[in-house]
C-alpha positions as CSV (number, residue, x, y, z in Angstrom):
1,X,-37.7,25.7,14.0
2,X,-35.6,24.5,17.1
3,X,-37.1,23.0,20.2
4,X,-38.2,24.9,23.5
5,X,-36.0,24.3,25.9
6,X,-38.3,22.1,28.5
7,X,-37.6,23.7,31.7
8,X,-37.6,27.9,32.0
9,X,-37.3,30.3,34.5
10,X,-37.8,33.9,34.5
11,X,-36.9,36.0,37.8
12,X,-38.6,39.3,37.4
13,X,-42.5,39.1,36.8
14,X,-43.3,43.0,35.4
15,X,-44.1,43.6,31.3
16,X,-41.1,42.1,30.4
17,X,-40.6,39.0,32.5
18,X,-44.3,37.9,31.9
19,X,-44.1,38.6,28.1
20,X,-40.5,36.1,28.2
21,X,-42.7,33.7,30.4
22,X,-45.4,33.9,27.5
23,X,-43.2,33.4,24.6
24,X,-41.7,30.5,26.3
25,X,-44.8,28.9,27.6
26,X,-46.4,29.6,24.3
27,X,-43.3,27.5,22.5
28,X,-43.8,24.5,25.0
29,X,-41.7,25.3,27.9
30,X,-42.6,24.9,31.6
31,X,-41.9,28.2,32.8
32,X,-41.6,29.3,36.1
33,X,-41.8,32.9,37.4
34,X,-39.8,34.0,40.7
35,X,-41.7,37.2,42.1
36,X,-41.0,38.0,46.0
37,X,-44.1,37.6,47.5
38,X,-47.7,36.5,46.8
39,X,-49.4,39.5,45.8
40,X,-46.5,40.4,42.6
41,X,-46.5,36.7,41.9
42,X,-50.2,36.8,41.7
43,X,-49.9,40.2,39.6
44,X,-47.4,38.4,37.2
45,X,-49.6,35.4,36.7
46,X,-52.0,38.0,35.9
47,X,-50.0,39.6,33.2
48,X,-49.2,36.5,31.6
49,X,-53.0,35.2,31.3
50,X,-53.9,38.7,30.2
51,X,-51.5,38.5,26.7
52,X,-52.5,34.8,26.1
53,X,-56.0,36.8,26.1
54,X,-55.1,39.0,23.8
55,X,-52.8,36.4,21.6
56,X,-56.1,34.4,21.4
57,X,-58.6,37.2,20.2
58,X,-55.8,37.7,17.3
59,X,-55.7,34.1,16.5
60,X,-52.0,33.8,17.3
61,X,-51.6,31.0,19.3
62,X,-51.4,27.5,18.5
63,X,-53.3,26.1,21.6
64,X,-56.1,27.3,23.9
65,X,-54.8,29.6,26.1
66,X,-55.7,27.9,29.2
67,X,-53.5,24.9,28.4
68,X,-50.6,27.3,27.9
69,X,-51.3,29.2,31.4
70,X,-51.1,25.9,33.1
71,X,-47.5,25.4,31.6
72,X,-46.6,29.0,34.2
73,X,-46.1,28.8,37.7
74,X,-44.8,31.0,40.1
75,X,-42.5,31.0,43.4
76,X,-41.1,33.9,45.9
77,X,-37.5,33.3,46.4
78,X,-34.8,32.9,43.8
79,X,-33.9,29.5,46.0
80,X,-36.6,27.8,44.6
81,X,-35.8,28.0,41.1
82,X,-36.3,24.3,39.4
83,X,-32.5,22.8,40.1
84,X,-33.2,21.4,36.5
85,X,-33.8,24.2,34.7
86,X,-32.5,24.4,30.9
87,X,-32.7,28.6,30.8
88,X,-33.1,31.1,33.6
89,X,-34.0,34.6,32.3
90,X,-32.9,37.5,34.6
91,X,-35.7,40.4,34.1
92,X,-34.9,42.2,37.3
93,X,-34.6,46.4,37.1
94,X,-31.7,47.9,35.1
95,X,-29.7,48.0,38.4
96,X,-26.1,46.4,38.3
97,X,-25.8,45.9,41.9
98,X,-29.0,43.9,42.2
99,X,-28.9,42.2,38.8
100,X,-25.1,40.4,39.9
101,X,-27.1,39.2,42.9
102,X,-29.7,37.8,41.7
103,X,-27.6,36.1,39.5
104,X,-25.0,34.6,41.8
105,X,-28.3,33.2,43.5
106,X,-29.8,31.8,40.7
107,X,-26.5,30.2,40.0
108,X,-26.5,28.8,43.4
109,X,-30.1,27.4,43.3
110,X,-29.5,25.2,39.3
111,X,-27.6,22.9,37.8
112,X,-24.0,23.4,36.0
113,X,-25.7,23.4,32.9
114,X,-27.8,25.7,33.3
115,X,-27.8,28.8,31.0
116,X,-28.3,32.0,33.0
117,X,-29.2,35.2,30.6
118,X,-29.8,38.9,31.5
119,X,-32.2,40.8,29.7
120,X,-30.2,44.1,30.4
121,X,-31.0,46.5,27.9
122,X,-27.6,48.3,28.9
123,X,-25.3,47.2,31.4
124,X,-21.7,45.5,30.7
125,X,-22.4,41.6,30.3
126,X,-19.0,41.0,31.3
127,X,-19.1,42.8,34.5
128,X,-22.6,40.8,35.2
129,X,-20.5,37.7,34.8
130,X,-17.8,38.7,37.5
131,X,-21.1,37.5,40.2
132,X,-20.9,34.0,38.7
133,X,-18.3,31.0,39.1
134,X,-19.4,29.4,35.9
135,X,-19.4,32.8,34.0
136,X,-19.2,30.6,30.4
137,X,-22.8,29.5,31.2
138,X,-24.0,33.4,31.2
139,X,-25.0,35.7,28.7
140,X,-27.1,38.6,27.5
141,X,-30.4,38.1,26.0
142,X,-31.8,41.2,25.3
143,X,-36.0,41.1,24.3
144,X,-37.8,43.8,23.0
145,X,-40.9,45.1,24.6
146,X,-43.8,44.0,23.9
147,X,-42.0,40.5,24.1
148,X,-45.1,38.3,22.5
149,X,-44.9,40.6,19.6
150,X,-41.5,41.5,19.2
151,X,-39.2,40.1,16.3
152,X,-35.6,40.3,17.7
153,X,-33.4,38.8,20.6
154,X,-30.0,40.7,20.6
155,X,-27.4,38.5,21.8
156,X,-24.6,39.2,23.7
157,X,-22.1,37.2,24.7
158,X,-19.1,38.4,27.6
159,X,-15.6,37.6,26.8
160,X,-15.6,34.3,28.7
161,X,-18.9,33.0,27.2
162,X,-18.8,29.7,26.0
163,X,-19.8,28.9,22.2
164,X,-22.1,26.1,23.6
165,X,-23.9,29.2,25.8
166,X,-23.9,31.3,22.7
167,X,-25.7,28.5,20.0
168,X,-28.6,27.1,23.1
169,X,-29.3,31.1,23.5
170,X,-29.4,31.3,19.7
171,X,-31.6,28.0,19.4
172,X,-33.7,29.6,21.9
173,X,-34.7,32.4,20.3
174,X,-35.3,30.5,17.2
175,X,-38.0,28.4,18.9
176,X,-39.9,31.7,19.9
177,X,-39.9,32.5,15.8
178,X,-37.7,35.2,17.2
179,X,-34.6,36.6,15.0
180,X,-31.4,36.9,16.6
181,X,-28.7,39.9,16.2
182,X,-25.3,39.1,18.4
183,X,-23.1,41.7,19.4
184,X,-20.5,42.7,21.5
185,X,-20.6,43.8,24.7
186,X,-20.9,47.3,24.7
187,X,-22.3,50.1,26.4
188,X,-26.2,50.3,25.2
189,X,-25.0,47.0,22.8
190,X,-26.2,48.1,19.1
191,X,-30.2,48.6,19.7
192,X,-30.6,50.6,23.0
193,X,-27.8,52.6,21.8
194,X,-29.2,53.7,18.7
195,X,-32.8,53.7,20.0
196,X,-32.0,56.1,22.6
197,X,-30.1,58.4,20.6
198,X,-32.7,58.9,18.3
199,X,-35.4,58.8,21.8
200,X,-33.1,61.3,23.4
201,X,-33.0,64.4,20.2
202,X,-36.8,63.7,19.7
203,X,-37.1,64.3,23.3
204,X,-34.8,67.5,22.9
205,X,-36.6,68.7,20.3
206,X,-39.9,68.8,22.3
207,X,-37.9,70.6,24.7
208,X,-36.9,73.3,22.2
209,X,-40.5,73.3,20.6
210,X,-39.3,72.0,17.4
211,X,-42.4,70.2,17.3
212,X,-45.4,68.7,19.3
213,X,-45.0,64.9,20.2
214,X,-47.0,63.6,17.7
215,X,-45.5,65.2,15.0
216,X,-42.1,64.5,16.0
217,X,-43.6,61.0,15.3
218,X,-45.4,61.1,12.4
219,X,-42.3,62.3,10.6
220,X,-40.6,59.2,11.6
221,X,-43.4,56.5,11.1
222,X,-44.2,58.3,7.5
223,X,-41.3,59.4,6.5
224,X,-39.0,56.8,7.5
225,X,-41.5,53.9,7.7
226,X,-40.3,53.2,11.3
227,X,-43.4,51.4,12.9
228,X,-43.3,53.7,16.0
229,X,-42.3,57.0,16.4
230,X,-39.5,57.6,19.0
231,X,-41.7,59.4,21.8
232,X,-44.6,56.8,21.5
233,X,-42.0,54.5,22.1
234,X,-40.4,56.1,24.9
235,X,-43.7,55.9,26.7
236,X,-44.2,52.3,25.9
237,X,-40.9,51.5,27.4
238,X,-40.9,53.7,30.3
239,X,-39.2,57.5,30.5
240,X,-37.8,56.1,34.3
241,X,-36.6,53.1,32.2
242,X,-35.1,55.1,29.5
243,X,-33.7,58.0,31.9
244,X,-31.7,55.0,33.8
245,X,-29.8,54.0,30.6
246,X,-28.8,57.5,29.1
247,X,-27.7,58.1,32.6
248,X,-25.3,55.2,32.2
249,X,-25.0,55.8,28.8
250,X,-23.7,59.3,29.8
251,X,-21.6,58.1,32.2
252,X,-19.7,55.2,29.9
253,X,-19.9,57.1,26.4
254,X,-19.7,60.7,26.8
255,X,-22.1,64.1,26.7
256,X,-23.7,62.8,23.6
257,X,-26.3,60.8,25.8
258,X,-27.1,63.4,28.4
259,X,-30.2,63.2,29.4
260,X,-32.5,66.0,28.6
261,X,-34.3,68.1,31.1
262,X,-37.7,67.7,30.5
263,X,-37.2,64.0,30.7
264,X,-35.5,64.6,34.2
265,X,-38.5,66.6,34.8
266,X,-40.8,64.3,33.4
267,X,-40.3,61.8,35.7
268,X,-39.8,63.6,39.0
269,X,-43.4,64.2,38.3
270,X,-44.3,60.9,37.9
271,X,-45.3,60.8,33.8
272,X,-43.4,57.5,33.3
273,X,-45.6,56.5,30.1
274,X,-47.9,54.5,29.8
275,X,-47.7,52.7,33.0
276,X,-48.3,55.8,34.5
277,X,-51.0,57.1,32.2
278,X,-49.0,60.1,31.2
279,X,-45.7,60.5,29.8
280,X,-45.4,62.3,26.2
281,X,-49.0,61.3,25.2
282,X,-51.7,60.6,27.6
283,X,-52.7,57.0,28.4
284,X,-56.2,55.5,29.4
């Protein structure tokens, strides 16, 4: 297995940030997590020492948790980034606008050799990289939720990426146990694409009354041995989260990915999933 890389960053301390700062903490890494102000980076922390928890009750790490905790601290201002940072993780909301400044400030705060990453699930890598003046040290790499658990990185390099970004990003993922898939820059890359196409026609078909949620589900879990079913899922991940990319999805690739109506509806009302405690199932 490749080595950590020693010094991490991850701006962006919600489910997916803290379960990147996990992972890398987990594999050896100092990891530091940039949340604007004390109460989120307090929250974050939280998050982080709450899956080492769970990690521990399955027997699946390879040190007490409490030593790995103490490899994760947290600031309040991109500017404070450790200038020596190997990898900086961008896990900031799937807005363009504040994603590219983020960036261009985490560029500012490191080293030249620093490799900057987004963990957009969507949005064009290469327009990311327009932000940056070293755009050959940035990528996409895309984690799955929930990140501890997950198998897959999808990689995605921008035109300009340099092959030295693209094999640390790949060594990287390797040292997590993590497989890697790379893929060009695309709208919704190869798995958010898919994903939400299947999400979206599940989500229709409730909708129509097809079928109730769950067995919408079961008929993909059983009958196509896929370990979620696409509504579950869609509440894991977020309906707000998954309403943002078939918005841009719509936009960039055509009527195929409009968003249904009772997702629209769905989360004018608030049922974002799980993090709500109601979305297409209800969540204690």
């Amino acid at each position: 297995m490749s080595s950590a890389p020693a010094v991490v960053a991850v701006i962006g301390g919600g489910r997916m940030g803290a379960g990147i700062a996990q992972s890398y903490a987990t594999a050896g890494s100092a990891v530091t997590i940039v949340e604007s102000g004390a109460e989120a980076a307090a929250a974050a922390l939280d998050r982080v020492a709450t899956g080492l928890k769970r990690a521990a009750e399955r027997d699946r790490l390879p040190e007490p948790a409490d030593r790995i905790l103490a490899r994760v601290g947290t600031v309040e201002s991109v500017d404070a980034l450790p200038a020596d940072a190997d990898l900086v993780v961008e896990a900031v909301p799937e807005d363009p606008a504040l994603k590219a400044r983020v960036l261009a400030a985490a560029e500012a705060a490191v080293s030249g050799t620093t490799v900057l990453a987004s963990n957009t699930s969507s949005l064009s890598v290469t327009e990311l990289s327009a932000a940056l003046t070293r755009p050959g040290r940035f990528l996409g790499m895309h984690f799955f939720n929930p990140v501890p658990a997950s198998e897959l990185v999808e990689i995605v390099p921008a035109p300009g990426t340099e092959s030295a970004t693209v094999d640390a990003a790949l060594a990287w993922t390797h040292c997590l146990g993590k497989k890697d898939v790379v893929v060009k820059d695309s709208p919704g890359f190869a798995s958010s694409r898919l994903g939400l196409a299947l999400g979206l026609e599940a989500i229709r078909m409730v909708e129509e009354g097809v079928a109730e949620p769950e067995a919408i589900d079961d008929a993909m879990r059983l009958g196509y041995k896929h370990p979620m079913g696409p509504l579950r899922l869609t509440d894991l991940v977020g309906l707000d989260v998954r309403l943002a990319i078939a918005e841009h999805l719509h936009a960039t690739l055509g009527e195929r990915f409009a968003p249904p109506q009772l997702l629209r509806d769905k989360v004018a009302r608030g049922e974002l999933g799980r993090k709500s405690g109601q979305g297409f199932y209800a969540w204690r």
